[in-house]
N, CA and C atoms of all chains as a GROMACS GRO file, in nm:
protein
  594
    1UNK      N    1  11.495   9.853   8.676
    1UNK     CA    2  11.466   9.716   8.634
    1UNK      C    3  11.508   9.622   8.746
    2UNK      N    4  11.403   9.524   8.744
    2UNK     CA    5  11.500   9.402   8.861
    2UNK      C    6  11.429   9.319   8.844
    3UNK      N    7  11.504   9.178   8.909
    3UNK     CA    8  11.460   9.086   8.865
    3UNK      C    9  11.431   8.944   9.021
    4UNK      N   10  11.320   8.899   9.006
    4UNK     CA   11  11.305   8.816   9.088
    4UNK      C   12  11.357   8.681   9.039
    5UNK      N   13  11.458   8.557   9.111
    5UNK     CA   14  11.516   8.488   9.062
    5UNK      C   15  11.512   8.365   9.148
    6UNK      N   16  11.406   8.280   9.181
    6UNK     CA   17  11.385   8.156   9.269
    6UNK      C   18  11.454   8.016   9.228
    7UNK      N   19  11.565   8.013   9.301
    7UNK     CA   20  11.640   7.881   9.242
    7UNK      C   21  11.653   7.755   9.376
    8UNK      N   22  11.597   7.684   9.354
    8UNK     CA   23  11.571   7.571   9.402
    8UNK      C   24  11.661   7.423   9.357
    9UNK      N   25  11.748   7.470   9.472
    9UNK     CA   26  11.840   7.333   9.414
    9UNK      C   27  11.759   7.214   9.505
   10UNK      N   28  11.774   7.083   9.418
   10UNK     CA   29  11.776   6.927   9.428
   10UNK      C   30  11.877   6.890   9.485
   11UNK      N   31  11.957   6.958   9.546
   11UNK     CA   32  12.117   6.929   9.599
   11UNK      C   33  12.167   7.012   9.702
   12UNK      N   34  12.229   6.980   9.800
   12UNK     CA   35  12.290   7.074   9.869
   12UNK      C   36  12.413   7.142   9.781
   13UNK      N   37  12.351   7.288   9.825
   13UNK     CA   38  12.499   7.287   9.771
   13UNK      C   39  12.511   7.435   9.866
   14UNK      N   40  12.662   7.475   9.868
   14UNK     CA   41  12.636   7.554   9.961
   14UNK      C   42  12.616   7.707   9.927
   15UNK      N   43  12.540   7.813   9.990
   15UNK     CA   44  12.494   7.911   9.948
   15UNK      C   45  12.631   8.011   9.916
   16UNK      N   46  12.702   8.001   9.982
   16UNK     CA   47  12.809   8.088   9.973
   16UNK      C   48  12.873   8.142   9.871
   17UNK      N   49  12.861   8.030   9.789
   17UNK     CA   50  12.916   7.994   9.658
   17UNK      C   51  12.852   8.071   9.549
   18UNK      N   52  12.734   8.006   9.589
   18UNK     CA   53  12.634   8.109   9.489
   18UNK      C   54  12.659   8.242   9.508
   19UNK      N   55  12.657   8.277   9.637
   19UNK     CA   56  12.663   8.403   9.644
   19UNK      C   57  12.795   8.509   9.597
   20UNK      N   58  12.909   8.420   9.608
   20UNK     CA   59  13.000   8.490   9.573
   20UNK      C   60  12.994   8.474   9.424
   21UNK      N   61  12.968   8.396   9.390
   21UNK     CA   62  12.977   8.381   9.185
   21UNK      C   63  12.889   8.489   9.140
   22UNK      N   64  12.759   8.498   9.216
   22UNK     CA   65  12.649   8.581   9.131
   22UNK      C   66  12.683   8.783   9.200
   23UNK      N   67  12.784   8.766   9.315
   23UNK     CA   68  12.828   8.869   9.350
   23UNK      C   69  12.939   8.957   9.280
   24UNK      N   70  13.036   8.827   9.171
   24UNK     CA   71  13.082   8.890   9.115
   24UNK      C   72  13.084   8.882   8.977
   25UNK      N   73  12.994   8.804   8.926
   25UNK     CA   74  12.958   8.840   8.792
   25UNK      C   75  12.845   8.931   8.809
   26UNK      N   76  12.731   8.954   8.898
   26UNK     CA   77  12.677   9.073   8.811
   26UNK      C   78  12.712   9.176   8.758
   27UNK      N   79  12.836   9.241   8.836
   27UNK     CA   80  12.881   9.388   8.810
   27UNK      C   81  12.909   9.351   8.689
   28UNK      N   82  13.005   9.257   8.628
   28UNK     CA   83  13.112   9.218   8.516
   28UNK      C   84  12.972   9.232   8.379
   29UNK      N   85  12.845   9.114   8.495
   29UNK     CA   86  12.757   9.121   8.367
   29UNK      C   87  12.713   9.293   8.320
   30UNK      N   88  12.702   9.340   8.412
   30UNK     CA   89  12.606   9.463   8.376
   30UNK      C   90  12.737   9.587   8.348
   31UNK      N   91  12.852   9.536   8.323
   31UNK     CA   92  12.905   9.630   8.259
   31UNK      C   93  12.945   9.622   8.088
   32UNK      N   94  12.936   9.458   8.070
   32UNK     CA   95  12.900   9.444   7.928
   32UNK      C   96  12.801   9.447   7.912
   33UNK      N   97  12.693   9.441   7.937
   33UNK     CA   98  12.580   9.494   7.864
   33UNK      C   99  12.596   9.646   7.835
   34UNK      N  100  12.637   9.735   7.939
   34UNK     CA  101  12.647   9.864   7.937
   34UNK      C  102  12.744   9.916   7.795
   35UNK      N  103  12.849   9.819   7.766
   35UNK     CA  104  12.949   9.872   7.675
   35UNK      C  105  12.906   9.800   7.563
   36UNK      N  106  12.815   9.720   7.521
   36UNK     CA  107  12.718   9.654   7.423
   36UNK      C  108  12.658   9.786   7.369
   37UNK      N  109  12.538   9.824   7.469
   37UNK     CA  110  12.446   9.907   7.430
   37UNK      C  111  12.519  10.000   7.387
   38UNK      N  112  12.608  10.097   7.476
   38UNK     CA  113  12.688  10.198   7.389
   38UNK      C  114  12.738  10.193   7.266
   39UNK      N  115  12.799  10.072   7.298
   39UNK     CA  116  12.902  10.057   7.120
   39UNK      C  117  12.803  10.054   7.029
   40UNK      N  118  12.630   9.971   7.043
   40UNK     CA  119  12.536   9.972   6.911
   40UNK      C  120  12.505  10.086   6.885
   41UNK      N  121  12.482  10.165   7.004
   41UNK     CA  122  12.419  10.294   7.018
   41UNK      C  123  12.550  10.422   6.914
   42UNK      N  124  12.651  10.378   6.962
   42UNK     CA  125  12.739  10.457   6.873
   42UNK      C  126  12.753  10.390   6.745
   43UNK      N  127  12.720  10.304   6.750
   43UNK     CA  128  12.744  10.237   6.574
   43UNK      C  129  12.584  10.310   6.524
   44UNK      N  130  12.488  10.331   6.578
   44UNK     CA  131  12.365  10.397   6.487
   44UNK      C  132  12.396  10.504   6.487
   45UNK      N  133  12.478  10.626   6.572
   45UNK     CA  134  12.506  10.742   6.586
   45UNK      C  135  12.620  10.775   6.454
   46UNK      N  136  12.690  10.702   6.424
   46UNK     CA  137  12.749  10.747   6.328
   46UNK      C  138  12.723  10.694   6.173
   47UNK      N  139  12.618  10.541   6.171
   47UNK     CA  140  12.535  10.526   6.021
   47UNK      C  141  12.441  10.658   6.017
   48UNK      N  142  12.365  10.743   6.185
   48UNK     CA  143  12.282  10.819   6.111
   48UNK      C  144  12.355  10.954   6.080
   49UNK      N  145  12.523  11.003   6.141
   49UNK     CA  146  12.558  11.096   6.052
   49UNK      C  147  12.632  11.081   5.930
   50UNK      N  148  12.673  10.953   5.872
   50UNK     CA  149  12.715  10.948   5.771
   50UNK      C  150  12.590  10.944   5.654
   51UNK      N  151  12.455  10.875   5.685
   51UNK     CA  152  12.324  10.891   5.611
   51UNK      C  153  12.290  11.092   5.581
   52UNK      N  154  12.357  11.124   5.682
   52UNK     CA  155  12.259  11.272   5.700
   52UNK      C  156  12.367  11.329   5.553
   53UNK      N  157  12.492  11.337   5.570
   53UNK     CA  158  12.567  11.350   5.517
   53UNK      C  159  12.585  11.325   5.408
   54UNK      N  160  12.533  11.235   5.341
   54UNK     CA  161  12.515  11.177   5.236
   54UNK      C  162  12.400  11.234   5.142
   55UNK      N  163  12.313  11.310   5.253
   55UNK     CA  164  12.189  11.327   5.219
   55UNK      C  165  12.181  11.468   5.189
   56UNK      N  166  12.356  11.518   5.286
   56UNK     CA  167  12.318  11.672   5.294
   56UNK      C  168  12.232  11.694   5.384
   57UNK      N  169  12.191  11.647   5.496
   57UNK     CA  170  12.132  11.715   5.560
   57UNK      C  171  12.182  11.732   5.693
   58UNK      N  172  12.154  11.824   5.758
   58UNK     CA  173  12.200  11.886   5.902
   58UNK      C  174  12.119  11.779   6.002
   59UNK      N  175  12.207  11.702   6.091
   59UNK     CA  176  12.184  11.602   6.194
   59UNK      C  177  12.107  11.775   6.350
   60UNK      N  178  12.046  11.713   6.393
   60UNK     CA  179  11.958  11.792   6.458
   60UNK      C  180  11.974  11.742   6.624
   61UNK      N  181  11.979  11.585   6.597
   61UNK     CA  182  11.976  11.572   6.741
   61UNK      C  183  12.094  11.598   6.835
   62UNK      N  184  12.106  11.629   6.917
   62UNK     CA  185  12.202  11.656   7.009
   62UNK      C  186  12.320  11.551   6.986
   63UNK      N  187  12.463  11.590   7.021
   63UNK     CA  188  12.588  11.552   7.008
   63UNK      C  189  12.554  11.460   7.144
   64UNK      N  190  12.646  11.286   7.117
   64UNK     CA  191  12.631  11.248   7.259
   64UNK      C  192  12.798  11.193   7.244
   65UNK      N  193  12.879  11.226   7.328
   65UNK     CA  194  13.005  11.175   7.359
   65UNK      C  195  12.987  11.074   7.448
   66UNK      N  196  13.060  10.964   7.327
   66UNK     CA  197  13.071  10.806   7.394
   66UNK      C  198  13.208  10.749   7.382
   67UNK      N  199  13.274  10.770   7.473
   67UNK     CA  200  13.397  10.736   7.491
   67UNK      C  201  13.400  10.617   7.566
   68UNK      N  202  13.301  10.505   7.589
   68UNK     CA  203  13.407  10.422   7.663
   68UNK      C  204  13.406  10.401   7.762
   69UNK      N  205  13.310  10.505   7.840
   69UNK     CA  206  13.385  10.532   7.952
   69UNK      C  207  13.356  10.359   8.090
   70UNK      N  208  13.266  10.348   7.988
   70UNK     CA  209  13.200  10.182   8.125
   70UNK      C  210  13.247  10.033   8.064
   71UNK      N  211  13.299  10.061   7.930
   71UNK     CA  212  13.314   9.949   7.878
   71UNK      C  213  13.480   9.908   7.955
   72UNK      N  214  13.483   9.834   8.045
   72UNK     CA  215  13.513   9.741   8.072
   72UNK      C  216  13.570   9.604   8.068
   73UNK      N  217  13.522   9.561   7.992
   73UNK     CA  218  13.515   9.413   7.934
   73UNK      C  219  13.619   9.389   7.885
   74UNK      N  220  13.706   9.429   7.823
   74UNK     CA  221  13.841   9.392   7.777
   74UNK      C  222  13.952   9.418   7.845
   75UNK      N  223  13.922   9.472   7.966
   75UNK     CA  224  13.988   9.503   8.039
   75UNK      C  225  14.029   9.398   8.205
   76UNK      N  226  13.953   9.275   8.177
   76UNK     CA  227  13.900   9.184   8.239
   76UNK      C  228  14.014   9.141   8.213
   77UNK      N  229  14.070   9.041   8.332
   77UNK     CA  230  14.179   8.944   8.262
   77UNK      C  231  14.184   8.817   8.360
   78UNK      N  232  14.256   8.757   8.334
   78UNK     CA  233  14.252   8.630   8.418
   78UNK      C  234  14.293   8.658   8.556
   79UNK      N  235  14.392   8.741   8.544
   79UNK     CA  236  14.461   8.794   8.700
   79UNK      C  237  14.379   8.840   8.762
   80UNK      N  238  14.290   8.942   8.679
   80UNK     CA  239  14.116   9.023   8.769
   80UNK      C  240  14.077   8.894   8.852
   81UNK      N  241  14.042   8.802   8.797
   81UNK     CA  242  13.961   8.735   8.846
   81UNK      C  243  14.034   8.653   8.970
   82UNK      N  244  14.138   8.606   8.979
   82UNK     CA  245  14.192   8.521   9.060
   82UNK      C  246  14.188   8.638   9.136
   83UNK      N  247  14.248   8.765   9.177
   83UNK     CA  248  14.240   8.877   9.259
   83UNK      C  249  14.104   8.856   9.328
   84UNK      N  250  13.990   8.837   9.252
   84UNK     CA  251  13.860   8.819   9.319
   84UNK      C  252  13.856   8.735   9.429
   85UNK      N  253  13.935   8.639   9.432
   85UNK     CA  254  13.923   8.511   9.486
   85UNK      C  255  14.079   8.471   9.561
   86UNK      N  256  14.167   8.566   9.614
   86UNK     CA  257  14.281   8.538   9.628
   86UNK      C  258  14.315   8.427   9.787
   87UNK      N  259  14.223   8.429   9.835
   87UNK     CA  260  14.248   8.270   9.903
   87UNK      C  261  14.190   8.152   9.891
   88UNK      N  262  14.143   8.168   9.761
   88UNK     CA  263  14.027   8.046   9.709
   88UNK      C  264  14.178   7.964   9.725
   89UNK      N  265  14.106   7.808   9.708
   89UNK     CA  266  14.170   7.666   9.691
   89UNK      C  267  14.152   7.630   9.588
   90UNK      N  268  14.068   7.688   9.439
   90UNK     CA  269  14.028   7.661   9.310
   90UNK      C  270  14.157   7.591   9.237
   91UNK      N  271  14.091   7.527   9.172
   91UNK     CA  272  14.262   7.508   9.073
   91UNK      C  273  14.268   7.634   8.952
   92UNK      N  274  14.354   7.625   8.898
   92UNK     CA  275  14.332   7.683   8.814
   92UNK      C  276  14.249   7.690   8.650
   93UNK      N  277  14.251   7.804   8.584
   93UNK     CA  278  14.158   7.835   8.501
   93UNK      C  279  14.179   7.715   8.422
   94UNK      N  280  14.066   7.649   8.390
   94UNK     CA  281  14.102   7.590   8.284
   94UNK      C  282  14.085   7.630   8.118
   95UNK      N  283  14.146   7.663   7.970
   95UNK     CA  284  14.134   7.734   7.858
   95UNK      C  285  13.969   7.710   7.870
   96UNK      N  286  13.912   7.810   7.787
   96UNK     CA  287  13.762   7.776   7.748
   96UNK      C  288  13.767   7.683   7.626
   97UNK      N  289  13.683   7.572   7.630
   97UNK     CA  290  13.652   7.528   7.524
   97UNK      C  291  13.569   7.518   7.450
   98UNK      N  292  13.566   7.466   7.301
   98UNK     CA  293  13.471   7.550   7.195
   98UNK      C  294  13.349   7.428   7.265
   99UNK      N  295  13.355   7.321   7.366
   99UNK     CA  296  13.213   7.261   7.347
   99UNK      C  297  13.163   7.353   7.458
  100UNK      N  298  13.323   7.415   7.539
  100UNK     CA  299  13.179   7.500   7.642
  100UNK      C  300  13.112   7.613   7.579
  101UNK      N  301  13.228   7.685   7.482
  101UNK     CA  302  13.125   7.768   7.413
  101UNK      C  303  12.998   7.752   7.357
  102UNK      N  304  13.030   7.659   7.297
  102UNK     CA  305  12.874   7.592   7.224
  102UNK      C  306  12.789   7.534   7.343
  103UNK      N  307  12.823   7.493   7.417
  103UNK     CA  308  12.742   7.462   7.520
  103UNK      C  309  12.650   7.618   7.564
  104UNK      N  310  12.691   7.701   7.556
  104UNK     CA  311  12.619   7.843   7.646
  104UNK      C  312  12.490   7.868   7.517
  105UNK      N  313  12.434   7.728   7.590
  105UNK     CA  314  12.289   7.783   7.490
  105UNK      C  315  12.224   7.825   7.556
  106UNK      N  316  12.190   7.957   7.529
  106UNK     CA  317  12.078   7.983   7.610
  106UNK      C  318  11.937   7.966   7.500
  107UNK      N  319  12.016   7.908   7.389
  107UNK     CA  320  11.897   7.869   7.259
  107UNK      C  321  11.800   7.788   7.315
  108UNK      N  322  11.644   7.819   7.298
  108UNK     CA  323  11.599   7.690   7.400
  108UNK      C  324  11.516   7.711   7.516
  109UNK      N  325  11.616   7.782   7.591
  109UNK     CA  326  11.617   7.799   7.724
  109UNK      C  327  11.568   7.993   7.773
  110UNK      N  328  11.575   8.024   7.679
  110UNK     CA  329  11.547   8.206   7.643
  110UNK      C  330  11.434   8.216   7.714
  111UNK      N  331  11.396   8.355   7.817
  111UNK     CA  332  11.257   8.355   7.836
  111UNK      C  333  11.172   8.426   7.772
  112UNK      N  334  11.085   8.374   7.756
  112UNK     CA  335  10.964   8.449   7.712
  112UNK      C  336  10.942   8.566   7.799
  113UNK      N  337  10.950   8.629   7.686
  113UNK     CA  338  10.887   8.838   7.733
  113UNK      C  339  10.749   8.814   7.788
  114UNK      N  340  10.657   8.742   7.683
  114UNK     CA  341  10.491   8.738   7.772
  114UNK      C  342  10.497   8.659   7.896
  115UNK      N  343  10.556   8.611   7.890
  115UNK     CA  344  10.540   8.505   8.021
  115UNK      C  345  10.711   8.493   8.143
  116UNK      N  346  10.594   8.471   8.275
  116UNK     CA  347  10.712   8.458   8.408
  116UNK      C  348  10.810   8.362   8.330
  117UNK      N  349  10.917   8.393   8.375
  117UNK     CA  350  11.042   8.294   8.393
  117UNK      C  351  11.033   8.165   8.466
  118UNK      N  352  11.086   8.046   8.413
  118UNK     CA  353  11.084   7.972   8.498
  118UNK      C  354  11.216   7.851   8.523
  119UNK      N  355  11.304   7.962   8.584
  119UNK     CA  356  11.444   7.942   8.598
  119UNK      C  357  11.426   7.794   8.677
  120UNK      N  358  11.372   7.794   8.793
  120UNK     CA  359  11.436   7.708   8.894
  120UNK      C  360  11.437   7.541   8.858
  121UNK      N  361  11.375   7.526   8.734
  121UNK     CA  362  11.392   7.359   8.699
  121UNK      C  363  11.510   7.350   8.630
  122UNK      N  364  11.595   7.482   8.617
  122UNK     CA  365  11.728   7.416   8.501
  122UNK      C  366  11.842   7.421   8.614
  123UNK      N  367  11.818   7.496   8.709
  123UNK     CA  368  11.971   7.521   8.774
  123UNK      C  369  11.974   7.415   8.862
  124UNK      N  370  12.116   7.390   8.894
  124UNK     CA  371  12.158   7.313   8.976
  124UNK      C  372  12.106   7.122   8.982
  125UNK      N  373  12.091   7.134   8.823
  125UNK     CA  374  12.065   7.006   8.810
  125UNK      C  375  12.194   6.908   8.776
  126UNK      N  376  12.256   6.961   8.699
  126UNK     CA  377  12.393   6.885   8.639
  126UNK      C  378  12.490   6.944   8.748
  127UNK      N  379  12.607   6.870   8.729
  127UNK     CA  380  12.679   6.824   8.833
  127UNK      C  381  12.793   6.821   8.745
  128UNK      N  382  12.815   6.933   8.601
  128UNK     CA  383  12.899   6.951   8.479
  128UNK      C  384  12.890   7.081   8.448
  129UNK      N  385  12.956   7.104   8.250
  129UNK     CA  386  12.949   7.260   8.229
  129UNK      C  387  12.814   7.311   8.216
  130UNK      N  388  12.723   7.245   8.177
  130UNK     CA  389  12.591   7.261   8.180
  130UNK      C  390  12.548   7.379   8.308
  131UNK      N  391  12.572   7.311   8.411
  131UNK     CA  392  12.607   7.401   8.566
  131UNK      C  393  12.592   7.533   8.499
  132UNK      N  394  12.706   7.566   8.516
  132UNK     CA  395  12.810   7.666   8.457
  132UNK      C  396  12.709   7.751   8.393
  133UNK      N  397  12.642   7.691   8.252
  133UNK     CA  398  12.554   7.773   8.188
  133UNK      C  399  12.467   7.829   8.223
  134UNK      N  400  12.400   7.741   8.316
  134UNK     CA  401  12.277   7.764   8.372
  134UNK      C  402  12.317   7.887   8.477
  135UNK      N  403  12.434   7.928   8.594
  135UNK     CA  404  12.428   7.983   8.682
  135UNK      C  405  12.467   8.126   8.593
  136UNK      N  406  12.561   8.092   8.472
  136UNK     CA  407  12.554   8.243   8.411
  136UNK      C  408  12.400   8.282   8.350
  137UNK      N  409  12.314   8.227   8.309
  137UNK     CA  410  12.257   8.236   8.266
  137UNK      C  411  12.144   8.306   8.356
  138UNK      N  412  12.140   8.259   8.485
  138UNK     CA  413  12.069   8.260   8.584
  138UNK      C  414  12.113   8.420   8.608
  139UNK      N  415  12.256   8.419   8.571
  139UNK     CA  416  12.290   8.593   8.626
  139UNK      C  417  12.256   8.705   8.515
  140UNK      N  418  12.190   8.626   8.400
  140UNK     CA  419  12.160   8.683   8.305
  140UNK      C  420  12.025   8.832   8.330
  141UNK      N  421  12.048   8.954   8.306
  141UNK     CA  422  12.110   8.965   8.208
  141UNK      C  423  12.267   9.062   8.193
  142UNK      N  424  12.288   9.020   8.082
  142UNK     CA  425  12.458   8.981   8.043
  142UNK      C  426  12.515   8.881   7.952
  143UNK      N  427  12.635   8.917   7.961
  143UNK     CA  428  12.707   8.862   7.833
  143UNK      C  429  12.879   8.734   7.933
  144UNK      N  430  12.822   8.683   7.973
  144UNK     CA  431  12.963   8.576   8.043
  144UNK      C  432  13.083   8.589   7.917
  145UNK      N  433  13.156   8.608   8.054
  145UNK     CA  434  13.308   8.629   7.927
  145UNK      C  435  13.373   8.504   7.941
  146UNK      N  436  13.416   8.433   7.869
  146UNK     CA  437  13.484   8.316   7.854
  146UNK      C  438  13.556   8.278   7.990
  147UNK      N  439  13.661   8.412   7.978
  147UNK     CA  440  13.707   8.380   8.105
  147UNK      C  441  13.673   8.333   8.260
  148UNK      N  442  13.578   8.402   8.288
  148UNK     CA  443  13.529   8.408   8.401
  148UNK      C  444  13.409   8.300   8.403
  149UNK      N  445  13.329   8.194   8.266
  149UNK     CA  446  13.266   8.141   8.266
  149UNK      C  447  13.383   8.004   8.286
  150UNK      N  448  13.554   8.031   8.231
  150UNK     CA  449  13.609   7.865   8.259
  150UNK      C  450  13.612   7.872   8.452
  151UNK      N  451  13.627   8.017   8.486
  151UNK     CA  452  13.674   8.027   8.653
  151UNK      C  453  13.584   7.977   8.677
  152UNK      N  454  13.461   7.978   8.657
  152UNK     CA  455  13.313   7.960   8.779
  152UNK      C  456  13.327   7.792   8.726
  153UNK      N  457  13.318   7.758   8.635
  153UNK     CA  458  13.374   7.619   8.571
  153UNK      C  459  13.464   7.565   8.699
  154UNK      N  460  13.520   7.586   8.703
  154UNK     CA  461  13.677   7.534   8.770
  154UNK      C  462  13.586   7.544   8.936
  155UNK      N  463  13.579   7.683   8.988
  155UNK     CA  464  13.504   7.664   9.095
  155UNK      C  465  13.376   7.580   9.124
  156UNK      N  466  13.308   7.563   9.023
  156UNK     CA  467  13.173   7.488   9.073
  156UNK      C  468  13.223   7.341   9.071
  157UNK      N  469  13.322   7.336   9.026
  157UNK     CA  470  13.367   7.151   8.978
  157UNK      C  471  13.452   7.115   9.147
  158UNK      N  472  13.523   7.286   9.214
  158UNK     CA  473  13.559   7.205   9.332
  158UNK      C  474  13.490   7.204   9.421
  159UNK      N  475  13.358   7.311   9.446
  159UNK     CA  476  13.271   7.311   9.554
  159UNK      C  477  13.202   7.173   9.521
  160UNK      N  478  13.186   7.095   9.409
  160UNK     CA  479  13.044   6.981   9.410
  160UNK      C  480  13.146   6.886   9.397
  161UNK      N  481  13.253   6.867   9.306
  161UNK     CA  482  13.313   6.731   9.276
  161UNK      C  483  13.413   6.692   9.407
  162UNK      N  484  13.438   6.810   9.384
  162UNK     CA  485  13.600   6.812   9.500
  162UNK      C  486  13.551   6.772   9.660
  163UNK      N  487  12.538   9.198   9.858
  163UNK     CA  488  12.460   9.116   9.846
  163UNK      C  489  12.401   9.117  10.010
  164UNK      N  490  12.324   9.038  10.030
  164UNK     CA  491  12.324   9.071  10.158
  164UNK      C  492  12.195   8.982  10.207
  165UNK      N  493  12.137   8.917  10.342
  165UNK     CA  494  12.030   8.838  10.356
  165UNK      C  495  11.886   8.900  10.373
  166UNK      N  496  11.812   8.858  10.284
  166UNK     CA  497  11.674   8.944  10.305
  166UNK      C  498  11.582   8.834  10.378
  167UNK      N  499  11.632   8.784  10.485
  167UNK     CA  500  11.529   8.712  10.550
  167UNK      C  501  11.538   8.570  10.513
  168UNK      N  502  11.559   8.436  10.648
  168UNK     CA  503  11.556   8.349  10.563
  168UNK      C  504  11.674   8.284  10.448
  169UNK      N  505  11.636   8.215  10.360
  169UNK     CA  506  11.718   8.148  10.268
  169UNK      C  507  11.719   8.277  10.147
  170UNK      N  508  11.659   8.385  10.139
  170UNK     CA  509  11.677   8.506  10.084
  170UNK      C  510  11.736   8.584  10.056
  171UNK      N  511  11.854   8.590   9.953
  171UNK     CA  512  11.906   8.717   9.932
  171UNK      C  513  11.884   8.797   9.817
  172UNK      N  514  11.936   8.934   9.844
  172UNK     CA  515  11.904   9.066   9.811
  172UNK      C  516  12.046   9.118   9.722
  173UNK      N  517  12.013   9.103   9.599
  173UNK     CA  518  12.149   9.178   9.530
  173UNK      C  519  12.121   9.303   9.445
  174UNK      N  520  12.171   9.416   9.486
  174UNK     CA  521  12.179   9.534   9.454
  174UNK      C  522  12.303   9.544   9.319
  175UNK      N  523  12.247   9.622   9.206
  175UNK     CA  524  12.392   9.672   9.158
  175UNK      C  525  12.349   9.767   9.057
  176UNK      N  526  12.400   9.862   9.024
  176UNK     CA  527  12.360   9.945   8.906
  176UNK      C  528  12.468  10.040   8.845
  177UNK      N  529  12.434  10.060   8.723
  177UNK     CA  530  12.536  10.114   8.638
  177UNK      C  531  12.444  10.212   8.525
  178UNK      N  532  12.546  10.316   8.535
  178UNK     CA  533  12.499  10.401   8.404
  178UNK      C  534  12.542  10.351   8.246
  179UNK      N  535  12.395  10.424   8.161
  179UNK     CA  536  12.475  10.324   8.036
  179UNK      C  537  12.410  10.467   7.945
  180UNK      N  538  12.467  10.503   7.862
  180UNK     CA  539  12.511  10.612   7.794
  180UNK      C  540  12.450  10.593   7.668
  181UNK      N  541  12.324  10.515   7.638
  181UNK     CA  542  12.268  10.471   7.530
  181UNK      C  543  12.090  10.475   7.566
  182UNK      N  544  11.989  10.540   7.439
  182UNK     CA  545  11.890  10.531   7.511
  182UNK      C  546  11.847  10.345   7.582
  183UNK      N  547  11.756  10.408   7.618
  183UNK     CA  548  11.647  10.240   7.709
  183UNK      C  549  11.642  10.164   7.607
  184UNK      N  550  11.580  10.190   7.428
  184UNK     CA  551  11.558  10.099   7.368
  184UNK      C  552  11.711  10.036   7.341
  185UNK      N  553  11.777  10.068   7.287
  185UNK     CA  554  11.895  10.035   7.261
  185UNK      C  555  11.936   9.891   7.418
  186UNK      N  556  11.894   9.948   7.514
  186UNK     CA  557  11.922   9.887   7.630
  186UNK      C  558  11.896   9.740   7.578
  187UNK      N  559  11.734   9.742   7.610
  187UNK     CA  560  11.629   9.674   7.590
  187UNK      C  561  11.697   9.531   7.480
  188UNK      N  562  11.755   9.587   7.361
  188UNK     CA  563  11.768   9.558   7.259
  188UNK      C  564  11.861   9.432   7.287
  189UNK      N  565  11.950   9.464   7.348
  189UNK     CA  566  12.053   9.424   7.408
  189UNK      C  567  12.014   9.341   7.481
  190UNK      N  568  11.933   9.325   7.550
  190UNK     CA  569  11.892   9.243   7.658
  190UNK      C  570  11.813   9.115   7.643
  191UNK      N  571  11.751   9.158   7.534
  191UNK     CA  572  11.661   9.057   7.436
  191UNK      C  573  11.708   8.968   7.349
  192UNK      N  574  11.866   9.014   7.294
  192UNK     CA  575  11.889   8.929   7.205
  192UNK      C  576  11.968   8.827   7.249
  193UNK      N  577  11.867   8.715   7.270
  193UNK     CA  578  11.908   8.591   7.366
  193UNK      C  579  12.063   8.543   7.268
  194UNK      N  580  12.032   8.531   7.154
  194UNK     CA  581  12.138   8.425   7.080
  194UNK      C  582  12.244   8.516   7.083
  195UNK      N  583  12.277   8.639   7.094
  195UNK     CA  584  12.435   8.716   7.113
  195UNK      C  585  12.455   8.658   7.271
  196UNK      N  586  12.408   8.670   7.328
  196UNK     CA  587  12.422   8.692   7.482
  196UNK      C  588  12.608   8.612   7.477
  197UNK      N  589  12.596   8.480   7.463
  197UNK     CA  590  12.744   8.428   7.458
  197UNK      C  591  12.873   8.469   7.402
  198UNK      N  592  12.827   8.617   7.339
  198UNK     CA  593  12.894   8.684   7.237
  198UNK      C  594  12.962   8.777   7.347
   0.00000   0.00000   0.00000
């Protein structure tokens, strides 16, 4: 799978930045997705042997051991991330808040399966958390963890404001 | 990451995921968890 992603900023801003944010959230993104899919995938693996079971009947398909082994994601911590960045000038994290949560709409903004994407009119327009949404979003696909959505927060506010 | 020419870059990354494709898929689509 891959994805072509044309972002056209209205602003200078400098590439570097981008590059390091979208350098280190993809892995982060594509390892929650990875421990998403597993965990649903093991949550149907065991409704369909408790159904079989129920039913009496002998499950047929092959045994799949899912331990875990990529999920990641909770294992993330604030220290991970400053480690990412250990001579940044960032300030520090600021808590996530519930308007940035609510802010991560991607309600709206979702692409259409029939049709191209057409990222490059949302990014790098605001000069706020909006930002923020848009560049996780942009790294989409994935799941932004709070944490690392207040860091890029905090960083995008000193590369443009600062 | 790396420059593919130009104002162009090239980001590589991949991971194994232990669940079939649809399941993947599934995941990928469901815009309104994504913040989840």
């Amino acid at each position: 799978m891959s994805y072509e992603v044309n972002v056209m900023p209205r602003y200078n801003f400098p590439a570097i930045f981008l590059e390091r944010i979208i350098g280190s959230d993809l892995p982060v993104n594509l390892q929650a997705l990875a421990c998403r899919a597993e965990r649903d995938f093991e949550g149907d693996q065991k409704a369909g042997i408790t159904e079989s079971e129920t039913s009496m009947t002998v499950p047929t398909s092959p045994s799949v051991s899912l331990d875990g082994a990529f999920c990641e994601k909770d294992k993330l911590t604030t220290g991970d991330l400053k480690e990412s960045y250990p001579s940044s000038t960032f300030s520090p994290m600021p808590p996530p808040s519930n308007d940035l949560n609510n802010s991560w709409g991607m309600l709206g903004k979702a692409c259409r399966l029939e049709r191209r994407c057409m990222v490059d009119e949302v990014h790098l327009r605001r000069f706020d958390g909006q930002l923020v949404t848009d560049l996780l979003w942009l790294l989409s696909p994935g799941f932004p963890l709070p944490e690392r959505a207040a860091f890029v927060l905090a960083v995008a506010d000193k590369v443009i404001l600062g | 990451m790396k420059e593919n020419g130009g104002v162009h870059r090239c980001v590589i990354a991949s991971i194994t995921v232990k669940a079939p494709v649809r399941e993947v898929w599934n995941v990928l689509t469901a815009y309104e968890s994504l913040p989840e």
